[in-house]
Structures are given as structure tokens and as C-alpha cells.
VOBA-1610 file (N, C-alpha, C; in pm, whole numbers, padded with zeros to 5 digits, always signed):
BEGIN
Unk+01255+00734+00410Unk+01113+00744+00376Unk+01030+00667+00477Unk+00901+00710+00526Unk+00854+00658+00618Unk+00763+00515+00539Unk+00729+00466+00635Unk+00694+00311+00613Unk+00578+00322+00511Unk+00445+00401+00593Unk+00339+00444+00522Unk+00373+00468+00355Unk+00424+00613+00309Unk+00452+00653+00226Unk+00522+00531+00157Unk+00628+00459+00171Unk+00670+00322+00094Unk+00560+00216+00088Unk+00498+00177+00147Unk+00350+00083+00079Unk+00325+00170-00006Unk+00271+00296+00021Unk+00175+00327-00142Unk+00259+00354-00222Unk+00389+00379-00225Unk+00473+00384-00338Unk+00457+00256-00409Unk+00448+00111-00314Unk+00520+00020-00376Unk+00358-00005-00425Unk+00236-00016-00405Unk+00143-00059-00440Unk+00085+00057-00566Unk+00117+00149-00616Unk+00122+00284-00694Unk+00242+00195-00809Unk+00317+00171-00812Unk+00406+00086-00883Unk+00364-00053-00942Unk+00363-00111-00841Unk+00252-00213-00923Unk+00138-00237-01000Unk+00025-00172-00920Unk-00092-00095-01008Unk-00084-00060-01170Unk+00032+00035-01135Unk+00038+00151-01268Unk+00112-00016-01372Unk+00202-00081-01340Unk+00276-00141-01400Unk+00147-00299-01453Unk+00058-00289-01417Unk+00007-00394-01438Unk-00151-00331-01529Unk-00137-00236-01518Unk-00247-00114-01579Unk-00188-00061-01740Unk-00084-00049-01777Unk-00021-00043-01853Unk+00029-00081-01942Unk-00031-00059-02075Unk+00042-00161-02158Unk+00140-00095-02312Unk+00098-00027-02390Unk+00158+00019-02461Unk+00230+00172-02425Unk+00199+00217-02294Unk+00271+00338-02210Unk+00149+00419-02208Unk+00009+00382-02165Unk-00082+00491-02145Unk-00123+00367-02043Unk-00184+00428-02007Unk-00270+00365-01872Unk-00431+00404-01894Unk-00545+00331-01895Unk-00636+00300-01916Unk-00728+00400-01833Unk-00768+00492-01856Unk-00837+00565-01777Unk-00957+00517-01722Unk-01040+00431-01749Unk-01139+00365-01710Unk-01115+00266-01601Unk-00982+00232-01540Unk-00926+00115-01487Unk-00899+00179-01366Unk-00859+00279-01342Unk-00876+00353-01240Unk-01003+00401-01197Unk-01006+00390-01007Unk-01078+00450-00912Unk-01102+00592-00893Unk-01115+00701-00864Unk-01102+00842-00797Unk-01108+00825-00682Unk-00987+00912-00623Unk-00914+00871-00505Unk-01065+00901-00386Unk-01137+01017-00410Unk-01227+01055-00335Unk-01349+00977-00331Unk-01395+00894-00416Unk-01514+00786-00442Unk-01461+00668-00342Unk-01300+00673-00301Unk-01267+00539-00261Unk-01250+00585-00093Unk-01247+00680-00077Unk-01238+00689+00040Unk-01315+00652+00142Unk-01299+00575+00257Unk-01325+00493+00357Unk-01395+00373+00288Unk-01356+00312+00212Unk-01386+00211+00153Unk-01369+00085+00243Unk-01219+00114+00246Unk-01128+00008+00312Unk-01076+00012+00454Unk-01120-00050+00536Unk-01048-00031+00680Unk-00950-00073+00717Unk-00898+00010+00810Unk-00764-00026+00863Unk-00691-00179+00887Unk-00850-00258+00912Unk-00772-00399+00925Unk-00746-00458+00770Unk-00860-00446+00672Unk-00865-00464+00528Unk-00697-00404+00496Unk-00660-00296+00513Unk-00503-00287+00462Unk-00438-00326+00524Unk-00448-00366+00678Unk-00316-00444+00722Unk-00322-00556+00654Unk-00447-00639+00636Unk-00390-00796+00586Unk-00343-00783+00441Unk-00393-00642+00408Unk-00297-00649+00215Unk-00168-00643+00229Unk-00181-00560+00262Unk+00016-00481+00330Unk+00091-00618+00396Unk+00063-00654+00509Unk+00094-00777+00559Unk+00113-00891+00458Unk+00032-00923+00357Unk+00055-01073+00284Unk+00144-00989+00138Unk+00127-00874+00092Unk+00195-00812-00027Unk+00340-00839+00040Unk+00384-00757+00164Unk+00552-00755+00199Unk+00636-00889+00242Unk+00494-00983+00277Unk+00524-01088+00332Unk+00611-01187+00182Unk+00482-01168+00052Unk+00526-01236-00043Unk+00666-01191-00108Unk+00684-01057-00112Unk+00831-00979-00135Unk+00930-01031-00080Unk+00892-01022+00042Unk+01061-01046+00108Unk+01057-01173+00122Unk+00974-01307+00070Unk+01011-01398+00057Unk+01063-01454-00103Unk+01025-01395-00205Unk+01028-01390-00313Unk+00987-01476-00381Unk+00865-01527-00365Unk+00770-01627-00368Unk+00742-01642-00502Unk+00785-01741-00613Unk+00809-01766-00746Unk+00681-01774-00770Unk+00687-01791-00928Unk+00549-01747-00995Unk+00460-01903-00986Unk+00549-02007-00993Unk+00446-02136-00950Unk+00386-02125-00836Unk+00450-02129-00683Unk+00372-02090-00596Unk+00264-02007-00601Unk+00221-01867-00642Unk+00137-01791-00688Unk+00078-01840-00791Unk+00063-01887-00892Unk-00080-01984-00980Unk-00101-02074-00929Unk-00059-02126-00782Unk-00156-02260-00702Unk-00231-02199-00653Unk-00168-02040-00607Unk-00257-01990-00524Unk-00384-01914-00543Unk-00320-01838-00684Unk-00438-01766-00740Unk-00376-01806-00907Unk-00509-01900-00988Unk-00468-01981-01092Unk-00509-01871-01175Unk-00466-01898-01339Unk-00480-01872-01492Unk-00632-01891-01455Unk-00674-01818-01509Unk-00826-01824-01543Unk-00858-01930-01661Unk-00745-01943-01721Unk-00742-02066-01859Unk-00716-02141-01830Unk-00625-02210-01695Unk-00596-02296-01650Unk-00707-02367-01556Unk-00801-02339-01589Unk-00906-02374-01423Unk-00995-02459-01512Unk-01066-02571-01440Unk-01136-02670-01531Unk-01295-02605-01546Unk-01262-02556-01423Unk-01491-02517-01345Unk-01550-02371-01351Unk-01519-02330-01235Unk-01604-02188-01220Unk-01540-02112-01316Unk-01429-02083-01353Unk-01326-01985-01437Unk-01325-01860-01295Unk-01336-01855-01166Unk-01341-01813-01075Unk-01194-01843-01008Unk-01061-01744-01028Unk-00966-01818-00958Unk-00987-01746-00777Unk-01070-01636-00758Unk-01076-01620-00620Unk-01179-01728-00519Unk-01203-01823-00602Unk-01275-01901-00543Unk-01193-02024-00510Unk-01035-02030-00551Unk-00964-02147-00557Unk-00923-02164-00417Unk-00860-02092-00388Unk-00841-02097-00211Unk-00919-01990-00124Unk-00993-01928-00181Unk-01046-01826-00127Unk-01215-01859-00101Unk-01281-01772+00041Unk-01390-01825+00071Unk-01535-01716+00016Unk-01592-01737-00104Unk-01703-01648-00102Unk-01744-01515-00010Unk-01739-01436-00014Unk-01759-01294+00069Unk-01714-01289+00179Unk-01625-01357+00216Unk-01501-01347+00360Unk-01432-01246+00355Unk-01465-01155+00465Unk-01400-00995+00434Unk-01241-00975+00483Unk-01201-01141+00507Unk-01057-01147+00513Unk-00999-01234+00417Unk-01076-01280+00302Unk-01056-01319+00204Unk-01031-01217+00084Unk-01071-01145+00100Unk-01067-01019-00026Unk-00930-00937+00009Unk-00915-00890+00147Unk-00740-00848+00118Unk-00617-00944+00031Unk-00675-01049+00120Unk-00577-01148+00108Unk-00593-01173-00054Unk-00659-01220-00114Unk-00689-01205-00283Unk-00631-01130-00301Unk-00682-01019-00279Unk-00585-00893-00374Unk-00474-00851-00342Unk-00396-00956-00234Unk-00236-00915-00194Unk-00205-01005-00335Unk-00272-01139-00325Unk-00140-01253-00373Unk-00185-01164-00529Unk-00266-01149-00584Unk-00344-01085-00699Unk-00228-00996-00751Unk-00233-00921-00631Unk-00159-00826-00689Unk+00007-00849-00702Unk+00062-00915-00616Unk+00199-00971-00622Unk+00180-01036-00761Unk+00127-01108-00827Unk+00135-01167-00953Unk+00163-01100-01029Unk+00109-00983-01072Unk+00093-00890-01145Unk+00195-00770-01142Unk+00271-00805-01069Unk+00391-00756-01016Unk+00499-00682-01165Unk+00532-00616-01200Unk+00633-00562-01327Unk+00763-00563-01274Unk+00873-00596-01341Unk+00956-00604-01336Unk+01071-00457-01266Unk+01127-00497-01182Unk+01183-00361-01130Unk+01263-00283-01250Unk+01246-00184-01215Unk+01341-00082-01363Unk+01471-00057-01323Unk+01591-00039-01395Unk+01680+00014-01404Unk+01815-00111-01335Unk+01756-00248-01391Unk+01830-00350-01292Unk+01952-00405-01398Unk+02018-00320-01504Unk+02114-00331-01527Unk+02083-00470-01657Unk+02001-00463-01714Unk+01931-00602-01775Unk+01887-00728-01742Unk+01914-00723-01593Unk+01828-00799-01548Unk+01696-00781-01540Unk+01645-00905-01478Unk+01427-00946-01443Unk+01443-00957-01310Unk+01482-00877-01225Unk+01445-00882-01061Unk+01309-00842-01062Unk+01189-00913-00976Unk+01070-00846-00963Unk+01048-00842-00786Unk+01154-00924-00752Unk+01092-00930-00610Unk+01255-00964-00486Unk+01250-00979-00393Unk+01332-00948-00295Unk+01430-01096-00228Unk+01315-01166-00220Unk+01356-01284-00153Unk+01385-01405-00260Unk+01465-01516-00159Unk+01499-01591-00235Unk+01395-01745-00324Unk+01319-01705-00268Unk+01161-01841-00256Unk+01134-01923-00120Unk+01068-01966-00170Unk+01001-02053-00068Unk+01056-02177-00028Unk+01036-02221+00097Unk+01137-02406+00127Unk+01045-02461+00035Unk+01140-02586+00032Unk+01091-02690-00065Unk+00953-02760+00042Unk+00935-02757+00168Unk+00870-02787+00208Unk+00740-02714+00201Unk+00715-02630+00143Unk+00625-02524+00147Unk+00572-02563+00008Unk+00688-02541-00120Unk+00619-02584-00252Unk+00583-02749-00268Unk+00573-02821-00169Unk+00552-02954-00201Unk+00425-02956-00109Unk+00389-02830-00074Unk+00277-02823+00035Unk+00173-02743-00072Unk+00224-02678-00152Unk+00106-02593-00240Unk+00083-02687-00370Unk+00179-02785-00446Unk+00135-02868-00470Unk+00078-02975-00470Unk+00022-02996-00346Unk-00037-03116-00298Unk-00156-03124-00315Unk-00262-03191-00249Unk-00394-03168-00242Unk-00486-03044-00222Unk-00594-03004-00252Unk-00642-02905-00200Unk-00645-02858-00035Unk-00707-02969+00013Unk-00651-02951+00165Unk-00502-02926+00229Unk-00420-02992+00184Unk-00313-02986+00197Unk-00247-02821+00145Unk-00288-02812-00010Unk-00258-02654-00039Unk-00305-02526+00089Unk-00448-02568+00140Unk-00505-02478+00185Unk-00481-02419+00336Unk-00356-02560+00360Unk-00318-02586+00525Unk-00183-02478+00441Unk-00142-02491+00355Unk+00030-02456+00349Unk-00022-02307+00326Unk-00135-02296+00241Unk-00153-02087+00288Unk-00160-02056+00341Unk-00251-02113+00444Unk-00273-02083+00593Unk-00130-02063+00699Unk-00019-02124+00673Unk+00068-02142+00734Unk+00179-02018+00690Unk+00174-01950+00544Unk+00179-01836+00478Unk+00178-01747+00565Unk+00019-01698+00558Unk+00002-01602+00592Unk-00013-01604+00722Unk-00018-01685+00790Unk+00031-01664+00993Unk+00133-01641+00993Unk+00252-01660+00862Unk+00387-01615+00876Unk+00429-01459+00892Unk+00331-01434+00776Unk+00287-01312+00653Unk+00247-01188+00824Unk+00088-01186+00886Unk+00072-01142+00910Unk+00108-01137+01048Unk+00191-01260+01145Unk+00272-01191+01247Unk+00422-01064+01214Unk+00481-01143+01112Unk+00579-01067+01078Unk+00552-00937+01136Unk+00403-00884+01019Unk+00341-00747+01018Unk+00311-00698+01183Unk+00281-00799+01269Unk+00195-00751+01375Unk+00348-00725+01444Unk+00458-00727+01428Unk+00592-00748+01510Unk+00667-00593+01484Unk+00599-00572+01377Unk+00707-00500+01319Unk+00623-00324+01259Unk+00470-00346+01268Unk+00425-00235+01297Unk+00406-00142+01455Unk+00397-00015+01434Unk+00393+00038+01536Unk+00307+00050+01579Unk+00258-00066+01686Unk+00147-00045+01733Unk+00159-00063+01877Unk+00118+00012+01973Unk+00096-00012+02113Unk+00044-00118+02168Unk+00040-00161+02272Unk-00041-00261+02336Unk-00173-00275+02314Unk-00234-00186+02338Unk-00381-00137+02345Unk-00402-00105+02150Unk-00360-00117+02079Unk-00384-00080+01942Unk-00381-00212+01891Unk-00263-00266+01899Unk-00226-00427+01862Unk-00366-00577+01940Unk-00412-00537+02056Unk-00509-00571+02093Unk-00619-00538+02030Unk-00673-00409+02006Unk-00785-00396+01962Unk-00782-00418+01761Unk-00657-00453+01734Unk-00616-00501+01580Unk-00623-00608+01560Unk-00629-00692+01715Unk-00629-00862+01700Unk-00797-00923+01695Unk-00829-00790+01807Unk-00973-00839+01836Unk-01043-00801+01683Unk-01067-00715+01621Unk-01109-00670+01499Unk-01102-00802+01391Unk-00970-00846+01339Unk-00977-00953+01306Unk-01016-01108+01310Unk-00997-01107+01466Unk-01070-01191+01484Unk-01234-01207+01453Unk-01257-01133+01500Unk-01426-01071+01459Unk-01470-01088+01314Unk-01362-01043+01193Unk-01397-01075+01101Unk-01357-01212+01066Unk-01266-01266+01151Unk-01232-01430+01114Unk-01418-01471+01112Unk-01483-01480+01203Unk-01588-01464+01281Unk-01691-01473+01162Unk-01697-01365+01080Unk-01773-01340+00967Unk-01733-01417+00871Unk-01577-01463+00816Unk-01607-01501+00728Unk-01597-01648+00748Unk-01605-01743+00852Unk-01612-01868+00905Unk-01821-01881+00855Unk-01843-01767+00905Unk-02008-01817+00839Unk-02049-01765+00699Unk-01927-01728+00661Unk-01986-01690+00509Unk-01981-01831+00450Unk-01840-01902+00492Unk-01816-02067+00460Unk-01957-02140+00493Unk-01986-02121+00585Unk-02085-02214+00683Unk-02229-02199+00546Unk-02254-02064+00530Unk-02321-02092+00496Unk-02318-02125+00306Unk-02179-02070+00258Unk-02217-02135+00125Unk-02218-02313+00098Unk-02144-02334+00241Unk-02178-02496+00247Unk-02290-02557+00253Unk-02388-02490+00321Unk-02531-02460+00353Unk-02624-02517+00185Unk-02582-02412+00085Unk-02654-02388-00006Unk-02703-02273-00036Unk-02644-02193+00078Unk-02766-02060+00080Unk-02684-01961-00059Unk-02565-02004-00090Unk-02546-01883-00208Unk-02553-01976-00396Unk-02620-02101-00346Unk-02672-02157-00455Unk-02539-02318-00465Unk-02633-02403-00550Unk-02572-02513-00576Unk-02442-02548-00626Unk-02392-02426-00696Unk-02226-02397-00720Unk-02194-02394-00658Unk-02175-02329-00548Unk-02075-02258-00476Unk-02120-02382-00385Unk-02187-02457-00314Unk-02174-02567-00253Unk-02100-02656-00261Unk-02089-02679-00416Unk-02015-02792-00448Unk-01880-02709-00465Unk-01856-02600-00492Unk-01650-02566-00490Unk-01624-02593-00387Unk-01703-02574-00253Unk-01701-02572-00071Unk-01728-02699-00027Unk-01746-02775-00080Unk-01776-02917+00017Unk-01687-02954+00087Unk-01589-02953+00042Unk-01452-03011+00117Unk-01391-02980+00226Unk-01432-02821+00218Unk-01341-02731+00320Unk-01357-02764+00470Unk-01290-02792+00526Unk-01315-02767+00669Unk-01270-02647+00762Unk-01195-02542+00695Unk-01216-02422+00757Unk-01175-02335+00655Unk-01174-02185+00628Unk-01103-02094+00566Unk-00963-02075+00543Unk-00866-02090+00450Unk-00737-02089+00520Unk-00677-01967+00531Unk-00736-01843+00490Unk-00668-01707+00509Unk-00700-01642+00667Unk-00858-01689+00682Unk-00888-01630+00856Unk-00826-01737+00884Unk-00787-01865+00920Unk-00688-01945+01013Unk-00559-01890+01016Unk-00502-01816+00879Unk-00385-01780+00896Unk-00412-01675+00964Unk-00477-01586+00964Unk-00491-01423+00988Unk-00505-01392+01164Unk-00624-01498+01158Unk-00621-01474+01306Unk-00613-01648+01403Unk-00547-01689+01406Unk-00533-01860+01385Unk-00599-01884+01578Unk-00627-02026+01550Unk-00652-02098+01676Unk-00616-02237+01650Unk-00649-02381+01752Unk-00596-02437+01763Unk-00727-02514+01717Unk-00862-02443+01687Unk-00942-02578+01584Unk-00911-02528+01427Unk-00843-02456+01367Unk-00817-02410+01231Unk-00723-02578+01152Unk-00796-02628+01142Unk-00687-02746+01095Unk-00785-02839+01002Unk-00743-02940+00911Unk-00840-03000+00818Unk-00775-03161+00803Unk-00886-03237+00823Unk-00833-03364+00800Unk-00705-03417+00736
//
């Protein structure tokens, strides 16, 4: 089966499995495939695809994933868990959300003999979960370090030419670009006195550092 066709299988699987509850699926919960079209750009699904296969084949346990994206019951403040590591309207923040989002939400594979396999890999180093439990900064350096894992993997291992893989780096970068001032400015104030204070701390984004990284992406 080609590569393409296996993402939307595996993201068609999840979906349906997390959409589902007594064996009907919610008709209101669904998109129409034609309303959604060109919604999402090509770089928007590499970084889903990229951080979804990345979390699979590492098999990234369910604690790691509620540091990353918390219980909505578990949260003291906004009740906002895309605001926990994630940066206000960062258009490389929203794949990335809805990879780890959706890995959570993940259903159990079928036909595994009575077992609960949901995922591929074996977890994460201990150095990694003593990195997502740590401080916020500290959490936000160890996602960052994730998904530079997450989305070279992807850049290694898709088929992309020289000239494609270049103009896939530059794209991202560009939106690193955008959402570095979406930060800038909810630090600002400009999207109101909340969102200032969830952002005070940050000293950079940690999904564009992972996504498209440089050598000032780093935090006290």
C-alpha cells in the first residue's frame, strides 16, 4: 500500500474510533470532504503526519501526552489545553495540536488477540519523561526536541527532491516566522490580558523551534 493511502487510512481510523461511541458515529462531528478542501496545505499535513508517525513509532505513553496536551479537568486556568504548550494562532502550532490531539484519542487496535496494543513503539527515554515532567520551560525545550526528532525523521524519509525538500524547508520556516509573532505579540497584550499572562514566560515557541529549529530557539 502506498504511503499516502496509509496516513489516511491510519488517520480515518482514528477519527472514526474517537467519533464513536455506542457504534454510530455522530453525524454532526463530521466535515464534508468538499467544504474541506484546500483548507489545509501541504506543509499543515506534513507537520501532522510527521508528529502523528513520529508519536507511533515511538509509542509515546499516555503520561507523556497529558503533559503535553492536558485533561481539560486537570488544568487549574484557561480550561484551554491547546494553550499549554501551544502558541495562540501559530499556524505551526495547530498541526502540531492536532497530531499529539489526535494520538491521544487514539482506539485501541482491533483484532489483537485480547490484548490493548494502541501504538507501535516502545516509549520514550527516561530522559525525555523527566524532561516533560519538569518545569514548563524545561517541558517546552523537551517538545521541542520531539518534534525536531518527529519532523526530520519525516523530512528523511519522504519523497522529496532537492528542490521540493528546499522549498518545504523554506515554507516552514516562513511560517516558523508567523508564528514567532503571533507569540510576540500575545506577549504584547494585543490578544488581551489572558493570554499575556499564559505567555509571559515563554521565550520562544517550542513546536516552530522543533519544526524548523535554529541555534537562538532555546530558553533560559
Amino acid at each position: 500500500m502506498k504511503r499516502a493511502a496509509c496516513e489516511k487510512l491510519i488517520v480515518v481510523v482514528i477519527t472514526l474510533g474517537a467519533l464513536m461511541g455506542n457504534g454510530n458515529i455522530r453525524a454532526d462531528a463530521l466535515t464534508d470532504d468538499a467544504a474541506a478542501k484546500g483548507k489545509y496545505s501541504n506543509e499543515h499535513r506534513f507537520v501532522f503526519y510527521a508528529i502523528l508517525e513520529g508519536l507511533y513509532e515511538d509509542g509515546v505513553p499516555a503520561e507523556a501526552i497529558n503533559l503535553i496536551v492536558p485533561d481539560v479537568d486537570a488544568m487549574a486556568d484557561s480550561k484551554r489545553p491547546d494553550r499549554t504548550n501551544f502558541v495562540e494562532s501559530c499556524p505551526l502550532c495547530t498541526p502540531a495540536f492536532e497530531a499529539f490531539r489526535t494520538y491521544k484519542l487514539r482506539p485501541v487496535f482491533y483484532g489483537q488477540g485480547g490484548t490493548k496494543f494502541s501504538t507501535f513503539g516502545f516509549g520514550v527515554s527516561a530522559e525525555r519523561m523527566k524532561g516533560l515532567r519538569g518545569s514548563p520551560s524545561v517541558r517546552r525545550e523537551t517538545i521541542r526536541s520531539m518534534i525536531e526528532d518527529y519532523v526530520g525523521r519525516r523530512l528523511e524519509t519522504t519523497a522529496l527532491d532537492d528542490e521540493e525538500r528546499m522549498d518545504m524547508e523554506l515554507r516552514l520556516e516562513d511560517m516558523k516566522k508567523d508564528g514567532h509573532s503571533a507569540l510576540a505579540r500575545v506577549k504584547r497584550g494585543e490578544k488581551g490580558e489572558t493570554l499575556k499572562k499564559v505567555y509571559a514566560g515563554w521565550k520562544f515557541c517550542p513546536n516552530c523551534a522543533g519544526i524548523a529549529p535554529d541555534s537562538q530557539d532555546e530558553e533560559d
